[in-house]
ROKE-137944 format. One record per residue: x negated, y, z of N, C-alpha, C in turn; chain; residue in one letter. Coordinates in nm, 2 decimals, decimal comma. Layout:
nu_nv_nw_cau_cav_caw_cu_cv_cw_ch_aa
X_Y_Z_X_Y_Z_X_Y_Z_A_a
...
This chain:
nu_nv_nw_cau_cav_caw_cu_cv_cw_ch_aa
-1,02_0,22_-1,05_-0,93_0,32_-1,00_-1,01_0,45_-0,97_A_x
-0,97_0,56_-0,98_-1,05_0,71_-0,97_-0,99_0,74_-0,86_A_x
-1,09_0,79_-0,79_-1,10_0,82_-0,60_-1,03_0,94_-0,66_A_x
-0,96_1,00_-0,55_-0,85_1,09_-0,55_-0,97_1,25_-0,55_A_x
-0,95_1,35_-0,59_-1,02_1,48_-0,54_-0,97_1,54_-0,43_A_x
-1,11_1,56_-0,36_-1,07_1,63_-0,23_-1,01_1,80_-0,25_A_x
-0,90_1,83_-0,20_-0,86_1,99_-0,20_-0,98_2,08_-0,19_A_x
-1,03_2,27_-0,25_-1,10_2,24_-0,22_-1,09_2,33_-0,08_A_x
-1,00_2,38_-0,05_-0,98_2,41_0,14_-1,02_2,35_0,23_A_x
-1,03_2,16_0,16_-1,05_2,09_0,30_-1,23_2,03_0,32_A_x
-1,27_2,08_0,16_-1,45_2,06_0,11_-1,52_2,14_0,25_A_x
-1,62_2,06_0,29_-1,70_2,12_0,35_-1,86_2,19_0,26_A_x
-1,89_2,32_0,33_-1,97_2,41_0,23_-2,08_2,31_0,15_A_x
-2,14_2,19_0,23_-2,22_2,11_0,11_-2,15_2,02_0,01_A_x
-2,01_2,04_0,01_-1,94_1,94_-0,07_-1,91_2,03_-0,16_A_x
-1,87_2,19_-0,13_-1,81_2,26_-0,24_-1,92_2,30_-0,29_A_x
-2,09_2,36_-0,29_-2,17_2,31_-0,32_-2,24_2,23_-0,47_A_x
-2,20_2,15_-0,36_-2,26_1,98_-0,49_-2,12_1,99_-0,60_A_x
-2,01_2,07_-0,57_-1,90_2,04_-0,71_-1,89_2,10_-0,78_A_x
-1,98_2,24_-0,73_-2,01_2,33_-0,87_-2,11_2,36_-0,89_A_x
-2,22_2,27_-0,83_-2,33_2,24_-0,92_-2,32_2,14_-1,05_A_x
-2,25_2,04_-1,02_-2,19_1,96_-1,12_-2,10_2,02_-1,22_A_x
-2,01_2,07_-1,17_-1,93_2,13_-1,29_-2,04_2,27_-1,35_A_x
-2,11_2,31_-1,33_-2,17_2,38_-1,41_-2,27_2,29_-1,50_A_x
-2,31_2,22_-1,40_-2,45_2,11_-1,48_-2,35_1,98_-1,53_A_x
-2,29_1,98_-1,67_-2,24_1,83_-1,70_-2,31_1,77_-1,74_A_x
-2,47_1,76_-1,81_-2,50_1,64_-1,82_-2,56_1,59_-1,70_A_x
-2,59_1,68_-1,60_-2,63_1,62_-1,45_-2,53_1,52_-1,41_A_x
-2,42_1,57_-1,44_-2,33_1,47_-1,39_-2,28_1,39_-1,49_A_x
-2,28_1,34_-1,58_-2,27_1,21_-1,67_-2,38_1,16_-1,63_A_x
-2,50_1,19_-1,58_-2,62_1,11_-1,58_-2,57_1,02_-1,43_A_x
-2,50_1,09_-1,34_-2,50_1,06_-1,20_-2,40_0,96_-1,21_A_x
-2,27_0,98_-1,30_-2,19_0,86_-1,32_-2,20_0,76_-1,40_A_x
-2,32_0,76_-1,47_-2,36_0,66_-1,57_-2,46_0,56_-1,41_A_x
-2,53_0,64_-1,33_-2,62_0,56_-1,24_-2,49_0,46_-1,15_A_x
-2,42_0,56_-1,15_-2,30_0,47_-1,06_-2,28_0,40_-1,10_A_x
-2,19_0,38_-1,25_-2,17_0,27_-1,29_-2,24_0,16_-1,26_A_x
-2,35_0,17_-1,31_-2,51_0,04_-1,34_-2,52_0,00_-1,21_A_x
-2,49_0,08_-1,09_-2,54_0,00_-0,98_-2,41_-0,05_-0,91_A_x
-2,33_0,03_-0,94_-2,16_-0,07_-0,90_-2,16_-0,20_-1,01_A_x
-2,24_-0,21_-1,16_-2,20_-0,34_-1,20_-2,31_-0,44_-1,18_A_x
-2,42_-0,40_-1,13_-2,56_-0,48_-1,06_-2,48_-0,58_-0,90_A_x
-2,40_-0,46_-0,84_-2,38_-0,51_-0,71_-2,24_-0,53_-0,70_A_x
-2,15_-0,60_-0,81_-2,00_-0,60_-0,81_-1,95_-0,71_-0,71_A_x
-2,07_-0,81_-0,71_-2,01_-0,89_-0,60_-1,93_-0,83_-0,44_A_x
-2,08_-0,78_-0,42_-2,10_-0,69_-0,28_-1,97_-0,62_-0,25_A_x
-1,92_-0,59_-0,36_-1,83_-0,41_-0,36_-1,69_-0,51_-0,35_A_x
-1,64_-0,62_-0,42_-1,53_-0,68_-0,40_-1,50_-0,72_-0,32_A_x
-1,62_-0,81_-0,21_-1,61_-0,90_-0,07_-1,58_-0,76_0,00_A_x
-1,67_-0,61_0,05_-1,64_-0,51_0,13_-1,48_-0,47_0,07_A_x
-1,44_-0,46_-0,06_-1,30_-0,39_-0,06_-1,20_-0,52_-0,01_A_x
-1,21_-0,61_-0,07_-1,13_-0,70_-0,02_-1,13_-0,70_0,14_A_x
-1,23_-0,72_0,22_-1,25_-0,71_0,38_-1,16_-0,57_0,45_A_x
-1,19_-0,45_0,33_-1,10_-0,33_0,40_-0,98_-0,33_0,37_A_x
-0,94_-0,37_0,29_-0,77_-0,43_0,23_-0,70_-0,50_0,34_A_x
-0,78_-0,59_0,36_-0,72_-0,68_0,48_-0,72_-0,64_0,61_A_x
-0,80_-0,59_0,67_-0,79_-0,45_0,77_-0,72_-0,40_0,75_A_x
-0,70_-0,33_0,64_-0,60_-0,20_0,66_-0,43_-0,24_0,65_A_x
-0,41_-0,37_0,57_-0,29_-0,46_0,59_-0,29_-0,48_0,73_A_x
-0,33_-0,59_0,82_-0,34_-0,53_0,98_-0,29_-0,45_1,02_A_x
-0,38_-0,34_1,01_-0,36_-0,24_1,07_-0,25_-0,19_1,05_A_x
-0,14_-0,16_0,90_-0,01_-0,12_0,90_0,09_-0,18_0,99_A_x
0,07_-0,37_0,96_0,14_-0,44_1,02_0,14_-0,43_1,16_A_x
0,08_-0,42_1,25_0,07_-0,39_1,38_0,15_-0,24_1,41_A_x
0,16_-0,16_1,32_0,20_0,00_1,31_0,34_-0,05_1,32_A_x
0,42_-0,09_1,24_0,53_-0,14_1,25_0,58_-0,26_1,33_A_x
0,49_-0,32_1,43_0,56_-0,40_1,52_0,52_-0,53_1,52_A_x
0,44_-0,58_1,36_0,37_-0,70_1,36_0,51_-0,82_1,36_A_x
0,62_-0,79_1,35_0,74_-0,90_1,34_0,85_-0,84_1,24_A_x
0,89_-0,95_1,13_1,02_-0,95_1,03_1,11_-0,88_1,14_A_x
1,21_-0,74_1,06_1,28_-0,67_1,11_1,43_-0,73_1,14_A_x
1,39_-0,86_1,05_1,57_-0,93_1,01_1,57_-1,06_1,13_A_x
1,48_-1,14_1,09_1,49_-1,27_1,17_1,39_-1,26_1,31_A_x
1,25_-1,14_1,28_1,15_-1,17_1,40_1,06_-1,25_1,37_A_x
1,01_-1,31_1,26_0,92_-1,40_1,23_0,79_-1,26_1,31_A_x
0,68_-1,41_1,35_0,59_-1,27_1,38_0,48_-1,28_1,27_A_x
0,39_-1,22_1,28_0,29_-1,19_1,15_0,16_-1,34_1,22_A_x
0,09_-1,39_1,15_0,02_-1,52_1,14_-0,12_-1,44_1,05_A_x
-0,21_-1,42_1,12_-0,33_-1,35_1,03_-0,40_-1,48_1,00_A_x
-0,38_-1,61_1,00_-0,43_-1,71_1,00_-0,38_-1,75_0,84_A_x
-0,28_-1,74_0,83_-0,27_-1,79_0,63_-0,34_-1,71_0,56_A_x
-0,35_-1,77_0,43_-0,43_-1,73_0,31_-0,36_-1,58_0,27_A_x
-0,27_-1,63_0,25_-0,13_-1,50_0,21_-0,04_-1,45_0,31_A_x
-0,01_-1,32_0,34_0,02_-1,29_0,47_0,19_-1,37_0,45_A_x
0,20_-1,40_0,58_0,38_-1,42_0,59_0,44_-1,34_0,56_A_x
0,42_-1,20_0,57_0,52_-1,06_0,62_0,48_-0,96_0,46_A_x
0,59_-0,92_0,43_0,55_-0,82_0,33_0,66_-0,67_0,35_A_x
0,56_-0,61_0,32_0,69_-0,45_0,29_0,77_-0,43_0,23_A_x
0,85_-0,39_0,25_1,02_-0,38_0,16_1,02_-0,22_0,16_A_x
1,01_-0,11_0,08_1,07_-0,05_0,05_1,24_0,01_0,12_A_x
1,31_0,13_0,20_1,43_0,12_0,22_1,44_0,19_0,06_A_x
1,41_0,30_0,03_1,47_0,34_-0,08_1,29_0,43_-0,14_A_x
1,35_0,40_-0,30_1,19_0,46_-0,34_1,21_0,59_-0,39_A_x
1,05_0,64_-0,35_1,05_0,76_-0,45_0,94_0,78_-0,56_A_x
1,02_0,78_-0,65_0,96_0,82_-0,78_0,91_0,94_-0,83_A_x
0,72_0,95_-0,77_0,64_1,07_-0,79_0,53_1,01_-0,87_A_x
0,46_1,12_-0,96_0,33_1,09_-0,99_0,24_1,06_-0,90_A_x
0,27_1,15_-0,80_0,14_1,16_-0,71_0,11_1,04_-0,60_A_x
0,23_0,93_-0,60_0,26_0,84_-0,52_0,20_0,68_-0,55_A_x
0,09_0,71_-0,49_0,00_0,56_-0,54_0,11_0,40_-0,46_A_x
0,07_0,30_-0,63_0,13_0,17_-0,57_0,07_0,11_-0,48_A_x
-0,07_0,19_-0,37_-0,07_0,11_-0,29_-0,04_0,13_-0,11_A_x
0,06_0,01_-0,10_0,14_0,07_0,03_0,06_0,13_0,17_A_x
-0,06_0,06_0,17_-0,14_0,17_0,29_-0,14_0,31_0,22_A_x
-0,16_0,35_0,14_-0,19_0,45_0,08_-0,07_0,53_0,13_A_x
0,03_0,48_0,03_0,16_0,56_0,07_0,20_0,59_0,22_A_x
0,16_0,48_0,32_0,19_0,51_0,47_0,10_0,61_0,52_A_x
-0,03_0,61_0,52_-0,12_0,70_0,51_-0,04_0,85_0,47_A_x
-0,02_0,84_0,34_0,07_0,99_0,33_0,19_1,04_0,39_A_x
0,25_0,94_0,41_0,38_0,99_0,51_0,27_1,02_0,65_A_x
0,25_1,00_0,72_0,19_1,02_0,81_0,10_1,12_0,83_A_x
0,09_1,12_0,76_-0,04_1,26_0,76_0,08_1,44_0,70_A_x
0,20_1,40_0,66_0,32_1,47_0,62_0,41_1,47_0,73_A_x
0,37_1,40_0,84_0,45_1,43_1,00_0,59_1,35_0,96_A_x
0,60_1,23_0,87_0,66_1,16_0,83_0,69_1,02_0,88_A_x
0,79_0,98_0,95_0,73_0,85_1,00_0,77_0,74_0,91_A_x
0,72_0,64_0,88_0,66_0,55_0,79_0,77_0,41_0,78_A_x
0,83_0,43_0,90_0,98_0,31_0,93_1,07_0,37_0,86_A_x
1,09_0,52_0,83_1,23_0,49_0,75_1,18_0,48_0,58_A_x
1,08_0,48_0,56_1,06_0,47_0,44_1,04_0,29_0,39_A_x
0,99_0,25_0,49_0,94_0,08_0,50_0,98_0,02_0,60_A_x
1,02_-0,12_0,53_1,06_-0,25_0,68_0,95_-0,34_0,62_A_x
0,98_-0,39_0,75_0,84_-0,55_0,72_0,96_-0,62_0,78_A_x
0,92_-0,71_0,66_1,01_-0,90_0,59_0,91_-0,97_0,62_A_x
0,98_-1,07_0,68_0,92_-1,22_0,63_0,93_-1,24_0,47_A_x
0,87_-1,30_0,39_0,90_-1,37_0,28_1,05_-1,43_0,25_A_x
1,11_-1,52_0,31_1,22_-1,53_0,27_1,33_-1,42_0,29_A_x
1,35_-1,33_0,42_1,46_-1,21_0,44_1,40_-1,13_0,29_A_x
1,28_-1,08_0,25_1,26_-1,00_0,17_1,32_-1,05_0,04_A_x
1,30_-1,15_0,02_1,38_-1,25_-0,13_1,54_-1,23_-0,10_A_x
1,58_-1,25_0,00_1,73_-1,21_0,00_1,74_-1,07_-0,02_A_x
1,71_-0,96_0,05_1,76_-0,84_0,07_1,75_-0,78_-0,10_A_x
1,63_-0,85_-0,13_1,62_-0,77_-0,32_1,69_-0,86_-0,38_A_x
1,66_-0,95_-0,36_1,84_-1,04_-0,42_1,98_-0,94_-0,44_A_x
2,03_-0,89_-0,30_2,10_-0,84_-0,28_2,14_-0,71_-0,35_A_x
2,03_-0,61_-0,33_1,98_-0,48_-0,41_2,02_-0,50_-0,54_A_x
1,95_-0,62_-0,62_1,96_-0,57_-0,73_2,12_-0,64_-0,82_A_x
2,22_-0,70_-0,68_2,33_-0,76_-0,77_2,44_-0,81_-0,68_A_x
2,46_-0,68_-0,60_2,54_-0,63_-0,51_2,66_-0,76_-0,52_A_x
2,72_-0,71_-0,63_2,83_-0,79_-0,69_2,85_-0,96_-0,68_A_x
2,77_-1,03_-0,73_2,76_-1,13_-0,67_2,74_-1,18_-0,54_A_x
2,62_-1,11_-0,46_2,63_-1,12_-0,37_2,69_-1,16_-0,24_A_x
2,79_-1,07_-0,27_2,95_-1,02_-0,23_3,03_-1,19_-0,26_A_x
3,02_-1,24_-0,37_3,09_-1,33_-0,37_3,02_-1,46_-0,32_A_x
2,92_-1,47_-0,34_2,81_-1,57_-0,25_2,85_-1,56_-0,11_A_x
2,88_-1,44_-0,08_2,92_-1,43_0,09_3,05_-1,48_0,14_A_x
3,16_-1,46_0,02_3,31_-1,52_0,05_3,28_-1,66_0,01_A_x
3,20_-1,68_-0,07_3,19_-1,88_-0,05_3,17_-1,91_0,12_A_x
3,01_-1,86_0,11_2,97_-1,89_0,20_3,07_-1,93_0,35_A_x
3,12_-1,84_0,37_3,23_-1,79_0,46_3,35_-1,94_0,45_A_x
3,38_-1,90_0,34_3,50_-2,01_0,25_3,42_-2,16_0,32_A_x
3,31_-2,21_0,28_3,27_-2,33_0,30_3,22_-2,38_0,46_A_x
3,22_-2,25_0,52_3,25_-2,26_0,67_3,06_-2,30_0,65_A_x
2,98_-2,24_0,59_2,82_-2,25_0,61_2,80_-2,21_0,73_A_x
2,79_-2,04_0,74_2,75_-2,00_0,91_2,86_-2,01_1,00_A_x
């Protein structure tokens, strides 16, 4: 994945700098990302255990942002399973280039846009999240799964 470019309004004078020293010098810089390469694939173990560790932090850290509990039933969040209990649901999406699939990422940008991050996202348990996209994508049935339901005196 290719790290995002920093604006250059927000570069500080040694970063704007070093980026047009590079863009003037391009074999300086093919040489500088060929070294990267070689030493990200010498040390790829290293680099997966640290991203994996900040992934999982930064899951945390959303989940706590939003309340750490399923919005439907209240399940609370369990940092103790392999796979988290709780996942994000989407209320409605938006379809941009600029909008990375990954959900810290996108909460991160609402937020930093004076955006707050609950009406764009609920946190599910696993099973409420299988119903609600259930439901999303087939309204219509649904609808009639609910007059059985009803019908058969379930709830």
């Amino acid at each position: 994945m290719v790290r995002r470019l920093i604006p250059e309004d927000k570069l500080t004078e040694k970063r704007r700098r070093q980026r047009e020293y590079l863009t003037n010098n391009p074999k300086v810089h093919e040489r500088m990302k060929k070294y990267a390469r070689e030493y990200y694939q010498k040390n790829i173990i290293k680099h997966k255990i640290r991203k994996k560790k900040n992934e999982k932090q930064q899951r945390e850290d959303d989940i706590k942002l939003f309340g750490g509990k399923c919005v439907s039933c209240g399940e609370p969040y369990n940092p103790n399973l392999p796979k988290s209990n709780l996942e994000f649901d989407h209320t409605f999406y938006i379809k941009s280039k600029g909008i990375s699939s990954n959900i810290h990422i996108q909460i991160q940008d609402l937020i930093t846009q004076g955006i707050d991050p609950k009406e764009q996202f609920m946190l599910l348990c696993i099973e409420c999240h299988r119903v609600i996209t259930a439901v999303r994508r087939n309204p219509i049935k649904a609808k009639s799964i609910l007059e059985l339901i009803t019908k058969l005196k379930i709830l």
